[in-house]
Every structure is written in structure tokens, then in C-alpha cells.
N, C-alpha and C positions, 0 to 999 in steps of 0.2 A: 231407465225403466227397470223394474224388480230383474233380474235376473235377464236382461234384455229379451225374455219373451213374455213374460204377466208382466199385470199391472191389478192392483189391487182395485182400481175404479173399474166398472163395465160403463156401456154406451148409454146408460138408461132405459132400455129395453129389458122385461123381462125377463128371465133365463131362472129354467128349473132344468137343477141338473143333480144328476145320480153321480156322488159319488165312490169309487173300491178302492183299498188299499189292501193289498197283502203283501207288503214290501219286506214286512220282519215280524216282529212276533206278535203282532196282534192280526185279525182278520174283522174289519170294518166297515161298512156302508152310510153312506147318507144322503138323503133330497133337499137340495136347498132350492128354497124360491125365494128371487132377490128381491122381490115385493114385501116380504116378510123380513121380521129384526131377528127371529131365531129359523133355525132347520125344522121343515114339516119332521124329517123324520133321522135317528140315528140307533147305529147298535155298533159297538164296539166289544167281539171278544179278544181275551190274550190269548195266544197261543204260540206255540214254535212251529206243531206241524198240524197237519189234517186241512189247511185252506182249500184243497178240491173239495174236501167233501161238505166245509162248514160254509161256502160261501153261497152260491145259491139257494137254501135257504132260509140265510142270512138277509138275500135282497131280494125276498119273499116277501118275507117281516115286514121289511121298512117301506118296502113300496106301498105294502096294505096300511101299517101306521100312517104314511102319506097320502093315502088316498090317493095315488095317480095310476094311470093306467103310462106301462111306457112309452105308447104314441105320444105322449102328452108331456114327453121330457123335452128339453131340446138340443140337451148333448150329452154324452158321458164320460166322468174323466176319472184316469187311474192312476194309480203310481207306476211308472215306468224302472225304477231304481235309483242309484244301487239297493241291493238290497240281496233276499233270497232266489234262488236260480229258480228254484220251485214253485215260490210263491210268486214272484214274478209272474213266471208263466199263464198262474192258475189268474189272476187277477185281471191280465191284459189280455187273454183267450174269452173271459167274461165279459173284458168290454166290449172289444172288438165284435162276438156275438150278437149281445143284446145290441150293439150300436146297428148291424145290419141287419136284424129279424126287425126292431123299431123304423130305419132307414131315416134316423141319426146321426150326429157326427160323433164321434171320438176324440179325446184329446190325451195326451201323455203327460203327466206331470212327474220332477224329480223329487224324488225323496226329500233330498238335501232341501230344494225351496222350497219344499211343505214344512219341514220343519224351521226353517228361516224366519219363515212368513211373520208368525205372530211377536217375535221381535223386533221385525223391519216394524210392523204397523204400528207396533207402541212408543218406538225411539231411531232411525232412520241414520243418527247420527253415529254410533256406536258399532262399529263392524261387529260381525256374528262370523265364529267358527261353528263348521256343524262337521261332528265327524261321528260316523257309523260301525260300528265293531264287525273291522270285517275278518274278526279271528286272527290267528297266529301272528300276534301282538304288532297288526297291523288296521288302519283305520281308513273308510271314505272320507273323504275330508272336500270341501269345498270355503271358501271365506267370500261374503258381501262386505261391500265397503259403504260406504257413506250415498244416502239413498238407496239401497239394494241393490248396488252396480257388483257385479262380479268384478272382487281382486285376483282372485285366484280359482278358477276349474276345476271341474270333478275332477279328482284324483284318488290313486292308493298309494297310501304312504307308511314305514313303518311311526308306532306310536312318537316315539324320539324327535321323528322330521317332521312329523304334523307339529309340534309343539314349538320345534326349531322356528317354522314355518311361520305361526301365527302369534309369536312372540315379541316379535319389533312392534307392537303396534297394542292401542287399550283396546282388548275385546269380551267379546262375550261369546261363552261356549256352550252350546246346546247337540242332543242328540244322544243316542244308544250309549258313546262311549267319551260323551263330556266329564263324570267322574277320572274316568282312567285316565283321558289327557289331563284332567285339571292336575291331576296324583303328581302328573309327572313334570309339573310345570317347573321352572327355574327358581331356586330361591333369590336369585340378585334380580330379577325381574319384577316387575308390579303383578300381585295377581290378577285372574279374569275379571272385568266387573260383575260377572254372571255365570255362576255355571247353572247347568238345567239336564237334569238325565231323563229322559221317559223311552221307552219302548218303541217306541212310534212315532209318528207326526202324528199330529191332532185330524184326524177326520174332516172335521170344521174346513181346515185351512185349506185340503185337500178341494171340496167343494169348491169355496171362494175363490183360488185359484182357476178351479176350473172355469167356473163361470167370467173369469177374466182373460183366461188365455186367448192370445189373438191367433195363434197356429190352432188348423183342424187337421193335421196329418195325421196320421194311421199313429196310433201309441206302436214303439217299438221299446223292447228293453234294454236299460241302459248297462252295460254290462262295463265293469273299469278293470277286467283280470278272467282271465276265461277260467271254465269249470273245476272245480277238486277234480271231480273225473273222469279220469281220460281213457280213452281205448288202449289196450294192452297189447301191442301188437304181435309181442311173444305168444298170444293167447290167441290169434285169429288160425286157423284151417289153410293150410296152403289148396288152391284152389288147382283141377286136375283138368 
């Protein structure tokens, strides 16, 4: 199964579902209903920062383009990470929200398999590197294997080892920082059959996922390296 927790088929039941991403530099929403061949509704802006303030009424918008009220969802799913510490936040505090003022379920989806996704569905056969520019020429990286099986776990690795990493083997690389690894790929080596850069994971996939996840636990965020910042403890007040 996709990542041993989706599956790209649901039960045949319909499911409309809100999906949020603020995982990186765009701020997203969307309604899918699985009785439908496209999404009632989407809005994708780029951004680096402002997600607190862009997001709500963002999924304002979409919910009025969709014509739902949100009793009338029946789950909502976000991106959990890796990703930004901030926009994390802001995206999985929204869902979590609306999931309990609705009395909804929530679900948490990985960055890494939203972006996966719409490779696995097209070709299944061909592993997929995804890896996420997590700065200081270091990358998230994750590899699916043949059917969407994870070969290899969310990790951070520098750029060099992600590449070392998913080099024995034909792939395809997708994600924030698929140019940078493809840059740096080996010449005696075959190149990627794919590389693919975008911003984000597609919205779209984020939804589909949702509507497929078989876990409803609380979205937590997936953190793979704790904060740039830290408390100073030279800087605390001795206490009297």
C-alpha cells in the first residue's frame, strides 16, 4: 500500500473533503468530492511567508466556490510535513480547528507523499526520490519503491548523501530540491528518468490522499531536525 498508510482507491463511499497545505512556499486549499471527476473548489497562492494571515480567508473562498457549508465535509486533511516550522503550524492549528467547531475528523498527510503521489499513479514501477530544500545544502528526502512501498523513511540528509542514497537504483526525482540533487548527480551513473521541481505538492493530490487515508489521528507535525531557534540560555534572568 502507497506509503503503508494511503491508498489511492477509497471504499466507494462518498467523501468531500477540505483540503490545507502550508507545508512550503505556497498557501493552498481545496474541496474534493469523490463523486465528481474534478475538485468543486481550489485556490493555490505562492508565498514564503504570511500563511497565518493568508489562510483563512483563503478557505473562505473555496468553501463559497464549493458551495459547502463545513458540517457538510466529512474530513479534513493537511500537510503535516516536513516542511516550514511556521507554516506547519499555521495549517495543522486550521485544521484541527475547523475539524472540531465542524465535529469532523482530521487527518495528517506527508509532504513527501503528496508529492509522490501523482507519480506513483501514473507509473508504480519506477521508484521516486522526493527531496525538500531544507537549507544549509541539506535536503528531506524520502524514496518509494515499486508500488509506492517505502524503500527508504523520511529523513535529512546532506545534498551529497541524498544523491549517494538514491543512486544505486533507476529513479525519478521530484520536489522543492529535485534540480539541486539532479545538479549534483554522478556522471558514471545513469541519470534520473525524471526530474520535476515545483514548489509544493499539488493540492489535488493532497485532497485524494486525504480522501484515502485510512488513519483519523489528530494531524501532528512531522518535524525530521528541531528548530533554527533555540533559547539562549546566556540570555535567561537568573531567577531570585
Amino acid at each position: 500500500m502507497f506509503t503503508g498508510s494511503y491508498a489511492f482507491a477509497h471504499d466507494g463511499c462518498r467523501m468531500r473533503v477540505l483540503a490545507i497545505d502550508t507545508a512550503l512556499a505556497v498557501c493552498a486549499t481545496a474541496v474534493l468530492d469523490t463523486e465528481r471527476t474534478d475538485l468543486r473548489a481550489r485556490e493555490s497562492v505562492p508565498m514564503i511567508r504570511g500563511h497565518a494571515e493568508a489562510l483563512m480567508p483563503l478557505i473562505a473562498r473555496v468553501m463559497d466556490a464549493a458551495e459547502l457549508e463545513f458540517s457538510e465535509l466529512d474530513r479534513i486533511a493537511v500537510t503535516v510535513g516536513p516542511g516550514s516550522f511556521t507554516g506547519l503550524r499555521v495549517g495543522i492549528a486550521a485544521a484541527r480547528g475547523i475539524a472540531l467547531a465542524a465535529d469532523k475528523p482530521s487527518v495528517g498527510l506527508s509532504t513527501l507523499a503528496a508529492y509522490a503521489a501523482p507519480l506513483i499513479a501514473t507509473d508504480d514501477s519506477i521508484p521516486v526520490l522526493v527531496v525538500v530544500d531544507a537549507r544549509h545544502d541539506q535536503v528531506y528526502l524520502q524514496v518509494f519503491g515499486v508500488g509506492g512501498r517505502t524503500l527508504m523513511t523520511p529523513r535529512i540528509a546532506p545534498i551529497h548523501k541524498a544523491v549517494q542514497l538514491a543512486s544505486v537504483r533507476p529513479v525519478r526525482i521530484v520536489g522543492s530540491a529535485a534540480d539541486v540533487v539532479a545538479a549534483a548527480w554522478p556522471a558514471d551513473v545513469p541519470a534520473p528518468a525524471l526530474v520535476e521541481t515545483h514548489p509544493a505538492a499539488d493540492i489535488d493530490w493532497v485532497a485524494r490522499l486525504g480522501a484515502a487515508a485510512v488513519s483519523t489521528a489528530l494531524p501532528k507535525p512531522l518535524y525530521l531536525r528541531p528548530p533554527d531557534a533555540q533559547p539562549q540560555d546566556a540570555s535567561r534572568l537568573a531567577r531570585r
